[in-house]
PDB file of the backbone (N, CA, C, O) and the ligand in Angstrom, with CONECT records:
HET     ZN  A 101       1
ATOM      1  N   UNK A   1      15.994  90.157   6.634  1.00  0.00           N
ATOM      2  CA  UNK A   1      15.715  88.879   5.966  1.00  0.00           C
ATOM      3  C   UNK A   1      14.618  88.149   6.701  1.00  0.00           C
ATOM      4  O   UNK A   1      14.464  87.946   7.905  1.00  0.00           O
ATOM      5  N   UNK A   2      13.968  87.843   5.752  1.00  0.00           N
ATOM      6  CA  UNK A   2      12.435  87.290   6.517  1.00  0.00           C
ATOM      7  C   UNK A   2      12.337  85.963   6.339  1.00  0.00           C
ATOM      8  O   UNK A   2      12.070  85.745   5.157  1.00  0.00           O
ATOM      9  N   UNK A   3      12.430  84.968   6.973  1.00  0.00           N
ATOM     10  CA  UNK A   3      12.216  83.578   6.639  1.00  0.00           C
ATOM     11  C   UNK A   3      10.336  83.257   6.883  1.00  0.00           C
ATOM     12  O   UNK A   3       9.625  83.556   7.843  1.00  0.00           O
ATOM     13  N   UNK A   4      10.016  82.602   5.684  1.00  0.00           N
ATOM     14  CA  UNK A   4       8.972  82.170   6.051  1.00  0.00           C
ATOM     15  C   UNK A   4       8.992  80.597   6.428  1.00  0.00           C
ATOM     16  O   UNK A   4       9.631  79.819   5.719  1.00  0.00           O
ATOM     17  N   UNK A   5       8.430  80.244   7.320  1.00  0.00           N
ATOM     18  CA  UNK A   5       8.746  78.930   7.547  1.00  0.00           C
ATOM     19  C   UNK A   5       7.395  78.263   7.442  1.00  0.00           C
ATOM     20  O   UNK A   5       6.976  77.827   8.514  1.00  0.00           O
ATOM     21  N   UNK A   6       6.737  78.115   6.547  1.00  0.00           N
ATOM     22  CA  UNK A   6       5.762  77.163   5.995  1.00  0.00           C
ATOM     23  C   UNK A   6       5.622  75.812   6.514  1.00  0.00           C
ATOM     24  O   UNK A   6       6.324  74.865   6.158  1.00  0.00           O
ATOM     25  N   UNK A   7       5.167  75.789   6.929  1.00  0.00           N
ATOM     26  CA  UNK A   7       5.390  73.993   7.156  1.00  0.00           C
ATOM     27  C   UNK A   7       3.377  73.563   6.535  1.00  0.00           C
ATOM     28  O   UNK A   7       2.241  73.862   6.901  1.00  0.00           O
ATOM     29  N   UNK A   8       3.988  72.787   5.525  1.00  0.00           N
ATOM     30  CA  UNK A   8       2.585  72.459   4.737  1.00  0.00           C
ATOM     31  C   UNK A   8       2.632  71.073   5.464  1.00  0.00           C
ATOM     32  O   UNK A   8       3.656  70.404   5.320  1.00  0.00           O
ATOM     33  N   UNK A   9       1.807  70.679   6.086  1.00  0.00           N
ATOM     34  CA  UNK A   9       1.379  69.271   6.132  1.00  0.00           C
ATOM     35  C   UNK A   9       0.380  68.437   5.476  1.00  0.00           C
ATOM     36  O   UNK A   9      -0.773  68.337   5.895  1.00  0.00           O
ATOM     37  N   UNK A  10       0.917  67.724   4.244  1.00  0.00           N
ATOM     38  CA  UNK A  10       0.580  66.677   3.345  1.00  0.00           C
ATOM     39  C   UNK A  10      -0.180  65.775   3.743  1.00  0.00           C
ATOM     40  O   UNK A  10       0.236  64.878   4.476  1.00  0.00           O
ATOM     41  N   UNK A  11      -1.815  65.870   3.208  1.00  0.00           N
ATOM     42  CA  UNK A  11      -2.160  64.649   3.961  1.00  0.00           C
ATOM     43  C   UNK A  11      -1.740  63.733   3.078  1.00  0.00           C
ATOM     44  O   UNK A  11      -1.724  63.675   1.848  1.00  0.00           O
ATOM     45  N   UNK A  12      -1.269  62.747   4.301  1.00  0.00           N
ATOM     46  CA  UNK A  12      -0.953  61.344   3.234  1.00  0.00           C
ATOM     47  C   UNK A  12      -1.636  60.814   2.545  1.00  0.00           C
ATOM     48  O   UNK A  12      -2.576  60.325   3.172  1.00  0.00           O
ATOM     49  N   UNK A  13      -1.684  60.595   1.303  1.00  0.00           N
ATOM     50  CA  UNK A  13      -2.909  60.093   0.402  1.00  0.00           C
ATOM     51  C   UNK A  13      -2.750  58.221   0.903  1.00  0.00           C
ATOM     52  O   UNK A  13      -1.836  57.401   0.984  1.00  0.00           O
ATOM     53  N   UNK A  14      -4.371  58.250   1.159  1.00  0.00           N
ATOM     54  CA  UNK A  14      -3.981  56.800   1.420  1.00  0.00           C
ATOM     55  C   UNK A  14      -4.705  55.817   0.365  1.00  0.00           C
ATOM     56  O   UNK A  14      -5.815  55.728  -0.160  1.00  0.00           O
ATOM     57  N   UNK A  15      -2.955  54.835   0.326  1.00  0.00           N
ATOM     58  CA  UNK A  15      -3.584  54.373  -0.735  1.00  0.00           C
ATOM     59  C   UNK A  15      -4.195  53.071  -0.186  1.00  0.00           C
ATOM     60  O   UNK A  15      -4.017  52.408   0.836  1.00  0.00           O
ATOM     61  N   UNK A  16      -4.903  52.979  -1.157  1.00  0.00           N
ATOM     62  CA  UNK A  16      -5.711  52.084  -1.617  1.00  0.00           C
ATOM     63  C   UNK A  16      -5.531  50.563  -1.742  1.00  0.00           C
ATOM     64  O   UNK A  16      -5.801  49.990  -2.798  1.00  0.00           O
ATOM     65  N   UNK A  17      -4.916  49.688  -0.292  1.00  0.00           N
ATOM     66  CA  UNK A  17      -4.531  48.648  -0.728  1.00  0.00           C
ATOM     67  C   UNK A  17      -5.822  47.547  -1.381  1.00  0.00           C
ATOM     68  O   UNK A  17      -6.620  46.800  -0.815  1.00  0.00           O
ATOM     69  N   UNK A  18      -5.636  47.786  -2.433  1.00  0.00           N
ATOM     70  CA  UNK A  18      -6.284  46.287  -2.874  1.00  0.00           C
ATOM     71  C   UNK A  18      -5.777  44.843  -2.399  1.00  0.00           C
ATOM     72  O   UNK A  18      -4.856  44.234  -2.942  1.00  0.00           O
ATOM     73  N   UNK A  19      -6.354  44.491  -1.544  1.00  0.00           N
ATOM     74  CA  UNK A  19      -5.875  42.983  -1.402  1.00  0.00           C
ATOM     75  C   UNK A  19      -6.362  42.034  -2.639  1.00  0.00           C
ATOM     76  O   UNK A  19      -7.529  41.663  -2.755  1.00  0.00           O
ATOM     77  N   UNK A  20      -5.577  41.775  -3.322  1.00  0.00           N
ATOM     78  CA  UNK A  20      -5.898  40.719  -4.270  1.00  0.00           C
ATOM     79  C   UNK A  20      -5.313  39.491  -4.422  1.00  0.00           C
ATOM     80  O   UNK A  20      -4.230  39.072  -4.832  1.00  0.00           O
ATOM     81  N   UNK A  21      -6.615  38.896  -3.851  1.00  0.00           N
ATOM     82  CA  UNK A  21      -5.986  37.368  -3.580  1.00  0.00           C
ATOM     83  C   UNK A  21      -5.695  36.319  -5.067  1.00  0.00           C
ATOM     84  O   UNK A  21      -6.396  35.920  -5.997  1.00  0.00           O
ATOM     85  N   UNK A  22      -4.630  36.209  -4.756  1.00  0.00           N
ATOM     86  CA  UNK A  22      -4.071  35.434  -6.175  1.00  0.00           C
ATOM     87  C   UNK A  22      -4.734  33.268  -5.225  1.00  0.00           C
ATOM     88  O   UNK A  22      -4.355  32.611  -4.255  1.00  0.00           O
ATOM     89  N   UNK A  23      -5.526  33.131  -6.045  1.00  0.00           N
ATOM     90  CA  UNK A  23      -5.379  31.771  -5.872  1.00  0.00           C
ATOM     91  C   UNK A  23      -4.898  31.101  -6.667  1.00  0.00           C
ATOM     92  O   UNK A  23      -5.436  30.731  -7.711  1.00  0.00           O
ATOM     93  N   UNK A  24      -3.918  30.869  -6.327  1.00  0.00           N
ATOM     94  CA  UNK A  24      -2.998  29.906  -7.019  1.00  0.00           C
ATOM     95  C   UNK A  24      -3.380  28.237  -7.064  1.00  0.00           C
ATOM     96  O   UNK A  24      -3.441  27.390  -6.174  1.00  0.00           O
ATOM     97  N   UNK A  25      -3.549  28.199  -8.172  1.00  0.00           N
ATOM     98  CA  UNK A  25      -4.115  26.277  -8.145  1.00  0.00           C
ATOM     99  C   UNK A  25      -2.798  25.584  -8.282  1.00  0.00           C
ATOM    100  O   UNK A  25      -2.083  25.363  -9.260  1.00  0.00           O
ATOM    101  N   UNK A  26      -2.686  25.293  -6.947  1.00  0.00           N
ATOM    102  CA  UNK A  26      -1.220  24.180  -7.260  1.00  0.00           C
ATOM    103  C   UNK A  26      -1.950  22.418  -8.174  1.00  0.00           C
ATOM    104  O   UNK A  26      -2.754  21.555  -7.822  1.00  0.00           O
ATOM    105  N   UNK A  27      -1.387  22.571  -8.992  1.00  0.00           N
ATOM    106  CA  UNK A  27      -1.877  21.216  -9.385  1.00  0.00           C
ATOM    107  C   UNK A  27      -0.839  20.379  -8.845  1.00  0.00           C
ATOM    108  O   UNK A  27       0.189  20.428  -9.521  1.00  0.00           O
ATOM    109  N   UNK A  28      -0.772  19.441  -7.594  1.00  0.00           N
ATOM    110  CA  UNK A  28       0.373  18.690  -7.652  1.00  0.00           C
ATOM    111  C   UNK A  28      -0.082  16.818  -8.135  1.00  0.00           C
ATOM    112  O   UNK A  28      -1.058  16.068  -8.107  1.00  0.00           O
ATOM    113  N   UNK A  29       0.477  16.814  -8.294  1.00  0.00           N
ATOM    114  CA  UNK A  29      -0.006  15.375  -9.752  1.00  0.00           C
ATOM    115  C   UNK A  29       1.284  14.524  -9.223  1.00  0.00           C
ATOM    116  O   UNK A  29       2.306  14.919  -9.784  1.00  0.00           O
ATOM    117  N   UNK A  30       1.425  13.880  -8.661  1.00  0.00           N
ATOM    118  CA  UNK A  30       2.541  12.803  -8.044  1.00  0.00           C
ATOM    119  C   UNK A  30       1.806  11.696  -7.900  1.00  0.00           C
ATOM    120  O   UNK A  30       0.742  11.462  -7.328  1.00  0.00           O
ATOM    121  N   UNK A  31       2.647  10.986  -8.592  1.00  0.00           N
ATOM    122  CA  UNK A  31       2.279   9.641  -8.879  1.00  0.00           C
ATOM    123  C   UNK A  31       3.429   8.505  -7.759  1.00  0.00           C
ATOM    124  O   UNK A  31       4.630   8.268  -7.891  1.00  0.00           O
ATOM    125  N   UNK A  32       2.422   8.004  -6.688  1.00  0.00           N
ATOM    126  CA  UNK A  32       3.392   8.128  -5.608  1.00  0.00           C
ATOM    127  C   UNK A  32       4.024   6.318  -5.740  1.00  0.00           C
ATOM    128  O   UNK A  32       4.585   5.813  -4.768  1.00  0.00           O
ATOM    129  N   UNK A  33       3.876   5.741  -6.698  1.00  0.00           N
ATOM    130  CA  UNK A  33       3.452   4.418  -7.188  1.00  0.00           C
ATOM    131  C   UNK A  33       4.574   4.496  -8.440  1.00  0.00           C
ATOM    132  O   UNK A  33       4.405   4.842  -9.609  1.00  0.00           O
ATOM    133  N   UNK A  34       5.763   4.046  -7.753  1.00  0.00           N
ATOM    134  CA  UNK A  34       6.432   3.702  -9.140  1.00  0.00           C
ATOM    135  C   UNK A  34       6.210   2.585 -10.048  1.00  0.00           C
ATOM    136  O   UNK A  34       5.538   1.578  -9.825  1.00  0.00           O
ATOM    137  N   UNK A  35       7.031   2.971 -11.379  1.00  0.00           N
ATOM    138  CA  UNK A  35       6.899   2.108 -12.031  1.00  0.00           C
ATOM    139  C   UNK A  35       8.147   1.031 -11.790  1.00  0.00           C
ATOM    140  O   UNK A  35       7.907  -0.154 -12.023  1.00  0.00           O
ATOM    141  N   UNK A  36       9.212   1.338 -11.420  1.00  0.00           N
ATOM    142  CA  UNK A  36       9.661   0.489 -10.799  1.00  0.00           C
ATOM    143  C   UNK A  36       9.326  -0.546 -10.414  1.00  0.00           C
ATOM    144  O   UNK A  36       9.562  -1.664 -10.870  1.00  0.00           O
ATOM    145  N   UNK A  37       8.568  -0.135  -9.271  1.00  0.00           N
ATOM    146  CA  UNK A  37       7.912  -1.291  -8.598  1.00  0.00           C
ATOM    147  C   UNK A  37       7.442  -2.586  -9.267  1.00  0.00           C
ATOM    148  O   UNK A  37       7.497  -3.728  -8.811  1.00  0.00           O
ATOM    149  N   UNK A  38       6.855  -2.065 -10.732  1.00  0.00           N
ATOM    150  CA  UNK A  38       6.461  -3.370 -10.968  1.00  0.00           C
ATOM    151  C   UNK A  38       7.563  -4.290 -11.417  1.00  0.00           C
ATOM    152  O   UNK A  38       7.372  -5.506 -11.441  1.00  0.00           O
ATOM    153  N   UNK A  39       8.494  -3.856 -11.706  1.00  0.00           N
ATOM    154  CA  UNK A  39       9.695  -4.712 -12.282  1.00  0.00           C
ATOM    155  C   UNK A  39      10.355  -5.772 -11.398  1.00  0.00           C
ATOM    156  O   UNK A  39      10.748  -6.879 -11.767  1.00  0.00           O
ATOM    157  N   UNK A  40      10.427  -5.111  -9.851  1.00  0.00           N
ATOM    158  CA  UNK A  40      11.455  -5.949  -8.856  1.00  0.00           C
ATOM    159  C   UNK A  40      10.543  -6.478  -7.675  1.00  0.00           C
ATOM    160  O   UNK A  40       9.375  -6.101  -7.773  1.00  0.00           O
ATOM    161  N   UNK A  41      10.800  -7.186  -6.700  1.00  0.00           N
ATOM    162  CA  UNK A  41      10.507  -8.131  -5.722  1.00  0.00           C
ATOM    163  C   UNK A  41      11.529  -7.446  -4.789  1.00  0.00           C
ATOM    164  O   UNK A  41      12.724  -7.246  -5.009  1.00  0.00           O
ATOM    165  N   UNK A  42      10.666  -7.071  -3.499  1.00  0.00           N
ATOM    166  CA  UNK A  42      11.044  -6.632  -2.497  1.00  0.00           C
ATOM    167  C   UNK A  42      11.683  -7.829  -1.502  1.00  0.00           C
ATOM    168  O   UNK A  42      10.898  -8.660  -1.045  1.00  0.00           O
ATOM    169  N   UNK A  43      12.713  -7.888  -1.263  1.00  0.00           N
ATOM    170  CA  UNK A  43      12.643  -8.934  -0.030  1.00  0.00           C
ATOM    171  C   UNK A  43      13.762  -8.424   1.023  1.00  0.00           C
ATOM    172  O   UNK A  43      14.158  -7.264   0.907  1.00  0.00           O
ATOM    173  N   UNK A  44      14.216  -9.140   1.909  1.00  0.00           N
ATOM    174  CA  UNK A  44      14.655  -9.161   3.065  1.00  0.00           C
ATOM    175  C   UNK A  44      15.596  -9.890   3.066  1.00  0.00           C
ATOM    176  O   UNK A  44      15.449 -11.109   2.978  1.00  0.00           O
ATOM    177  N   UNK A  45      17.050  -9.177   3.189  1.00  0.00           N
ATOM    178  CA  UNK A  45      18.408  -9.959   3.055  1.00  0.00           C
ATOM    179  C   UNK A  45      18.313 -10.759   4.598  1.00  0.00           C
ATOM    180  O   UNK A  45      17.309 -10.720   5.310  1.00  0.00           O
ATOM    181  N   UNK A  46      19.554 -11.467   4.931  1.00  0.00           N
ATOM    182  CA  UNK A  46      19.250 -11.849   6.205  1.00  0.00           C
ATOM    183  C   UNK A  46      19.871 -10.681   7.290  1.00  0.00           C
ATOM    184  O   UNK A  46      19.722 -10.913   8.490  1.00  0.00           O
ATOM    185  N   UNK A  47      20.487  -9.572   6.918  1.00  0.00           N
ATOM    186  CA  UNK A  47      20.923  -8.927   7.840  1.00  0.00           C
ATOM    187  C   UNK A  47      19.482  -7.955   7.978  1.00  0.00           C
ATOM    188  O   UNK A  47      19.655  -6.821   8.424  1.00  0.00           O
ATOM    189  N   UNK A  48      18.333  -8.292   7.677  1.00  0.00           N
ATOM    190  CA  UNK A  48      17.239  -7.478   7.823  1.00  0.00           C
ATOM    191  C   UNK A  48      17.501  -6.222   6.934  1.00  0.00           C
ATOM    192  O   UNK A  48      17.476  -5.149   7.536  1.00  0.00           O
ATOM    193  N   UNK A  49      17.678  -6.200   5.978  1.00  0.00           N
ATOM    194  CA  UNK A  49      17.732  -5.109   5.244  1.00  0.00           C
ATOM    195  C   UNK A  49      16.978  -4.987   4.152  1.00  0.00           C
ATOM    196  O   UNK A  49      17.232  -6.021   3.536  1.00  0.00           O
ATOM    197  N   UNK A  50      16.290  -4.439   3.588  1.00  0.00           N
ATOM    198  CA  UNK A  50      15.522  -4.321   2.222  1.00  0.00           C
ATOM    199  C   UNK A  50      16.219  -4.344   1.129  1.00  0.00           C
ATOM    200  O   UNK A  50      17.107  -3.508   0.963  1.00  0.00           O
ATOM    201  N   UNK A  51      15.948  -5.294   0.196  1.00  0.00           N
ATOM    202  CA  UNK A  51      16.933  -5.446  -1.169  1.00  0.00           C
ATOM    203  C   UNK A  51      15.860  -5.520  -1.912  1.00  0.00           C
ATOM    204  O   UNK A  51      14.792  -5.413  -1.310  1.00  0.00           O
ATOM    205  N   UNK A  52      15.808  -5.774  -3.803  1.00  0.00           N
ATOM    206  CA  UNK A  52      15.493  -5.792  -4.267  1.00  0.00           C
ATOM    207  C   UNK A  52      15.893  -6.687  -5.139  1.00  0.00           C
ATOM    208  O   UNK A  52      17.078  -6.759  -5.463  1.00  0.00           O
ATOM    209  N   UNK A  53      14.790  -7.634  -5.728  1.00  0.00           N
ATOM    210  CA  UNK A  53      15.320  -8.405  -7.297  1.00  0.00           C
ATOM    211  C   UNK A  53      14.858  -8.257  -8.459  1.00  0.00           C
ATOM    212  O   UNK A  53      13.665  -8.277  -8.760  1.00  0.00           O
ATOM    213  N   UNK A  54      16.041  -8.055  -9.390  1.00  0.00           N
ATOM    214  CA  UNK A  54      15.200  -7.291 -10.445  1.00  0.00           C
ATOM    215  C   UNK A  54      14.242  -8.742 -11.473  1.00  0.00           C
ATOM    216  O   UNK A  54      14.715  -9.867 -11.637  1.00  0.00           O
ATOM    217  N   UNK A  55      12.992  -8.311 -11.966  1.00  0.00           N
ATOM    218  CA  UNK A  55      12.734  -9.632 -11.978  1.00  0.00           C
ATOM    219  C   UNK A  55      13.318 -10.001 -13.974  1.00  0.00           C
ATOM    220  O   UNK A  55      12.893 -10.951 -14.631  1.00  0.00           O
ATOM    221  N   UNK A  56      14.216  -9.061 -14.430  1.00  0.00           N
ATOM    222  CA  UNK A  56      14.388  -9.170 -15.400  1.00  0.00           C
ATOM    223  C   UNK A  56      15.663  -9.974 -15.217  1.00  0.00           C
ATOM    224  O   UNK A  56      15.817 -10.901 -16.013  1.00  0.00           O
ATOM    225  N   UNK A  57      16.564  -9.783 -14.340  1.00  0.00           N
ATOM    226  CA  UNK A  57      17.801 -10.430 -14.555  1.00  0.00           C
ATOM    227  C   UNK A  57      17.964 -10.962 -13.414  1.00  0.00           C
ATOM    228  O   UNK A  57      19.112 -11.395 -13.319  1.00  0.00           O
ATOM    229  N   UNK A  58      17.168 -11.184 -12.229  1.00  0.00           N
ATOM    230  CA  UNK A  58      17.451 -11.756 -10.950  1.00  0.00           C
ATOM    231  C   UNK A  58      18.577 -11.309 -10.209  1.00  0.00           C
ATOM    232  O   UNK A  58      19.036 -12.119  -9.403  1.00  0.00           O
ATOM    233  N   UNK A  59      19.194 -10.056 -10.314  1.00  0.00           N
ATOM    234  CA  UNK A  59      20.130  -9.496  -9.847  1.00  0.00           C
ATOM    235  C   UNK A  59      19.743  -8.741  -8.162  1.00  0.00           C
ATOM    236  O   UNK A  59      19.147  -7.681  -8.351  1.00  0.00           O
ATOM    237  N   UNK A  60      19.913  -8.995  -6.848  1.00  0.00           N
ATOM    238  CA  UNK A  60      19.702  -8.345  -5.953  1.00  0.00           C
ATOM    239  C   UNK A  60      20.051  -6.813  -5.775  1.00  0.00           C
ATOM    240  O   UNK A  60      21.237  -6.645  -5.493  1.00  0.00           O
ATOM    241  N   UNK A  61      19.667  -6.221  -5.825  1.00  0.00           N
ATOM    242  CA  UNK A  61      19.561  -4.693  -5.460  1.00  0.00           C
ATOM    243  C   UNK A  61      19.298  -4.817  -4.289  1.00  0.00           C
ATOM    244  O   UNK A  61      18.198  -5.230  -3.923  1.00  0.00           O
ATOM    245  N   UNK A  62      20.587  -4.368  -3.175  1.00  0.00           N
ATOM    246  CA  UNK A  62      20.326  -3.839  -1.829  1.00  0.00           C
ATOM    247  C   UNK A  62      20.946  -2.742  -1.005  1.00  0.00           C
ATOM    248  O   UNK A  62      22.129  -2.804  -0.668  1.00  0.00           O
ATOM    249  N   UNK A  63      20.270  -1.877  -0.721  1.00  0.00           N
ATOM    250  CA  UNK A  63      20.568  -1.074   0.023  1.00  0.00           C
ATOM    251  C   UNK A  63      20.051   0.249  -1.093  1.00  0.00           C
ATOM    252  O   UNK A  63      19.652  -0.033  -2.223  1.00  0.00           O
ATOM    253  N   UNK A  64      20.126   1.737  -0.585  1.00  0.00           N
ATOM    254  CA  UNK A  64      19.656   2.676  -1.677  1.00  0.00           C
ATOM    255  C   UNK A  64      18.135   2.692  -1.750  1.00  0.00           C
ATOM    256  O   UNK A  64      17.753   3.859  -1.845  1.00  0.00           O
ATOM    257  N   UNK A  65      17.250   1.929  -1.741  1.00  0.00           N
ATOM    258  CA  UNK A  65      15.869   2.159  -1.633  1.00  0.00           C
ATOM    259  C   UNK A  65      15.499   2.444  -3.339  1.00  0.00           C
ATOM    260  O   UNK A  65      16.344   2.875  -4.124  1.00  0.00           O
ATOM    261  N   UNK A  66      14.336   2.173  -3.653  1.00  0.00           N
ATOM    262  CA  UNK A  66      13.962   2.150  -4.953  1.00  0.00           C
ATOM    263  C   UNK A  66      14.323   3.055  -5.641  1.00  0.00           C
ATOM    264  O   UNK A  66      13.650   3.206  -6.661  1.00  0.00           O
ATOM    265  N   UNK A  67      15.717   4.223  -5.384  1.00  0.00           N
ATOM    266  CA  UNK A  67      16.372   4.903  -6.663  1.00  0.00           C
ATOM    267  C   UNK A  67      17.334   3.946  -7.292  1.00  0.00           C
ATOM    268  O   UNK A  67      17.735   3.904  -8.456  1.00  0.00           O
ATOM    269  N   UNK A  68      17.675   3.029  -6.055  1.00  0.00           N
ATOM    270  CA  UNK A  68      18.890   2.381  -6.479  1.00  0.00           C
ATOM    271  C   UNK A  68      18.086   1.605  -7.792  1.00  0.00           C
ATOM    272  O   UNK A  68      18.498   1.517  -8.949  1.00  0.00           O
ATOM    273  N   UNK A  69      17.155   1.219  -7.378  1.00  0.00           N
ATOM    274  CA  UNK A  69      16.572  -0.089  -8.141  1.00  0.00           C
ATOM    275  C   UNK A  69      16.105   0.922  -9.865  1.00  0.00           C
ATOM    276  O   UNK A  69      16.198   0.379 -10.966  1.00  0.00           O
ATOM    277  N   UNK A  70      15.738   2.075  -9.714  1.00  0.00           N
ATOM    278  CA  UNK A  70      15.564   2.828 -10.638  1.00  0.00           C
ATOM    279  C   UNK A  70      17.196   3.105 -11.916  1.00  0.00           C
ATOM    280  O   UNK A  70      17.483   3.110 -13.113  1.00  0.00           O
ATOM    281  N   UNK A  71      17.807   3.295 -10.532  1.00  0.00           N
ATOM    282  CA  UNK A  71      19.639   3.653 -11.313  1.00  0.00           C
ATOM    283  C   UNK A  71      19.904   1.769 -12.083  1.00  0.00           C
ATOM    284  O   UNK A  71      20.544   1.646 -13.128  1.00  0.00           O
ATOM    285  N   UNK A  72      19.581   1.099 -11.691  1.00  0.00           N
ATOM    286  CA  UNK A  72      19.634  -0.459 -12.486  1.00  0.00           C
ATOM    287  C   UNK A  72      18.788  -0.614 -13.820  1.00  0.00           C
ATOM    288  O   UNK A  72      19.143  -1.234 -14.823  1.00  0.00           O
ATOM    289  N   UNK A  73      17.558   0.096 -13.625  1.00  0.00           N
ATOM    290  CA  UNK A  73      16.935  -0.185 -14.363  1.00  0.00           C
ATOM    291  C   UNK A  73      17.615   0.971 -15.916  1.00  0.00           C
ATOM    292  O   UNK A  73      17.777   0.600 -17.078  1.00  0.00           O
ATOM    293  N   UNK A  74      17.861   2.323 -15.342  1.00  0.00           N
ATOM    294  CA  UNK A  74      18.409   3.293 -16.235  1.00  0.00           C
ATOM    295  C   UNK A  74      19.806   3.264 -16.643  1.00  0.00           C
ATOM    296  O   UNK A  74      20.345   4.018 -17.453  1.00  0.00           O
ATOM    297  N   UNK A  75      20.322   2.321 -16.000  1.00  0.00           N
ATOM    298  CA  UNK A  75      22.082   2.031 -16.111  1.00  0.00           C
ATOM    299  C   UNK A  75      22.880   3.588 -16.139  1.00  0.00           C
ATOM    300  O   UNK A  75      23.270   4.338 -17.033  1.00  0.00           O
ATOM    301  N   UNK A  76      22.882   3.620 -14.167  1.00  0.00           N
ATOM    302  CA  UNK A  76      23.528   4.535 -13.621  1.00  0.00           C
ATOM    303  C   UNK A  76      25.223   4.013 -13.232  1.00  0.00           C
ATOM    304  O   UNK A  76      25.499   3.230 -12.323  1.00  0.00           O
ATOM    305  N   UNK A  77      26.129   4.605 -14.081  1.00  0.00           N
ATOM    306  CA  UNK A  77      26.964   4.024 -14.451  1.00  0.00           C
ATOM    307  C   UNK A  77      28.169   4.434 -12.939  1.00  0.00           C
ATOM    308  O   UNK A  77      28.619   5.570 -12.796  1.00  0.00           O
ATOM    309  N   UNK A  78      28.470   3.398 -12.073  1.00  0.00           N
ATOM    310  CA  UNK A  78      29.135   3.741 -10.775  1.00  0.00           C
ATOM    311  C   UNK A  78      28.230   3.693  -9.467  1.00  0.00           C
ATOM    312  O   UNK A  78      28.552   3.950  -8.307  1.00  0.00           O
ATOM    313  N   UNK A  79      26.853   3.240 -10.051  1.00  0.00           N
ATOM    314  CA  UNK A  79      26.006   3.798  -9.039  1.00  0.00           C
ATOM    315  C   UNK A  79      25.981   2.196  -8.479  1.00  0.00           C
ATOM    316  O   UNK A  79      26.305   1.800  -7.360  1.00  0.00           O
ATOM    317  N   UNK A  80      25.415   1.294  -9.809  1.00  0.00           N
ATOM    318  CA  UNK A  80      24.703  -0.097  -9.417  1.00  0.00           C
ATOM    319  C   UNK A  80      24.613  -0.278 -11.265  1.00  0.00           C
ATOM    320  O   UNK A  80      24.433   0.551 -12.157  1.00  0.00           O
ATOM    321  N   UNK A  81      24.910  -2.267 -11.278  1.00  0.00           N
ATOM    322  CA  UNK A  81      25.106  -2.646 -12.514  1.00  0.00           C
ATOM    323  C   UNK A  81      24.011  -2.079 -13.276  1.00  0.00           C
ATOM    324  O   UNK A  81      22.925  -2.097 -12.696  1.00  0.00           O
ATOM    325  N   UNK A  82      24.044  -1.532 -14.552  1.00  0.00           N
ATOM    326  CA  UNK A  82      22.931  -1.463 -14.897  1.00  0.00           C
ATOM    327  C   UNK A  82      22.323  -2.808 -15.697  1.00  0.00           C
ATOM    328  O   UNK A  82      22.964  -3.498 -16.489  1.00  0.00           O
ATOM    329  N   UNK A  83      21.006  -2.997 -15.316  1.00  0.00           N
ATOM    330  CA  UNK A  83      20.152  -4.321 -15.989  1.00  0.00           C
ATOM    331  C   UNK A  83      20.555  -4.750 -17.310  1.00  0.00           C
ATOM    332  O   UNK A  83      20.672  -3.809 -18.095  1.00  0.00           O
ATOM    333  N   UNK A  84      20.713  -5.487 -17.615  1.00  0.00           N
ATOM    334  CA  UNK A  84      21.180  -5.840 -18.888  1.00  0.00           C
ATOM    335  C   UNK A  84      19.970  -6.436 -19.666  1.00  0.00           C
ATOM    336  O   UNK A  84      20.173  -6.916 -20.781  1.00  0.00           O
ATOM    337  N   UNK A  85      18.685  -6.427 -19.112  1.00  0.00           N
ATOM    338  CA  UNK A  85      17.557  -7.047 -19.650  1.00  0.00           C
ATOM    339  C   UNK A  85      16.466  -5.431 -20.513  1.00  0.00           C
ATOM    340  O   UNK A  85      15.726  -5.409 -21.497  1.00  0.00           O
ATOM    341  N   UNK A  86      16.910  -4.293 -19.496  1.00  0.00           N
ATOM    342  CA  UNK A  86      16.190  -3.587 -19.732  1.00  0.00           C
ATOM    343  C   UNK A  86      17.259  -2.375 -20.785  1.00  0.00           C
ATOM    344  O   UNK A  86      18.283  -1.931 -20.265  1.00  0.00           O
ATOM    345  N   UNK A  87      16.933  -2.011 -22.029  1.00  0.00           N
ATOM    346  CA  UNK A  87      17.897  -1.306 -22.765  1.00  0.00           C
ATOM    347  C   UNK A  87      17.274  -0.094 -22.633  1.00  0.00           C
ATOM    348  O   UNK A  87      16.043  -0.111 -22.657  1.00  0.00           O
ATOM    349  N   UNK A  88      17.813   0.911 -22.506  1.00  0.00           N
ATOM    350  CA  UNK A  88      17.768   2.201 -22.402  1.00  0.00           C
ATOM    351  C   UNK A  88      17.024   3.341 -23.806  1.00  0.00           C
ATOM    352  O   UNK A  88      17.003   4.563 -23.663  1.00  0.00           O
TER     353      UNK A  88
HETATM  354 ZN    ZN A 101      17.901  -6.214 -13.895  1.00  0.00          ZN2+
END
């Protein structure tokens, strides 16, 4: 019994990396300027804290930072009263 023992060595075909650069256009579009803002008056409780008044119903919004003042304006129900000036 005759073994042939072949050993073929394959050149590795090399491939061909194409680097293809994907430029990706991030459009990021943030509007960093709420609209909020224009509705309420920033002020300063006396414990130094940032509140807010809404200027539709004079209601203080404090604490939460301008989502809170956003959840008033959208009547986030558990969150903060919602405005009763502004209807949904
Ligand atoms: Zn309000």
């Amino acid at each position: 019994m005759q073994l042939d023992m072949e050993s073929r060595e394959e050149e590795p075909l090399q491939a061909q990396s194409q680097a293809q650069s994907h430029s990706s256009v991030l459009s990021n579009v943030r509007t960093k300027k709420d609209i909020a803002w224009e509705h309420v008056t920033q002020v300063v409780d006396e414990k130094g804290k940032k509140a807010w008044i809404c200027n539709f119903c004079q209601k203080v919004i404090g604490g939460g930072g301008i989502n809170r003042v956003k959840k008033h304006f959208v009547g986030v129900k558990g969150e903060v009263a919602a405005c009763p000036k502004v209807s949904p």
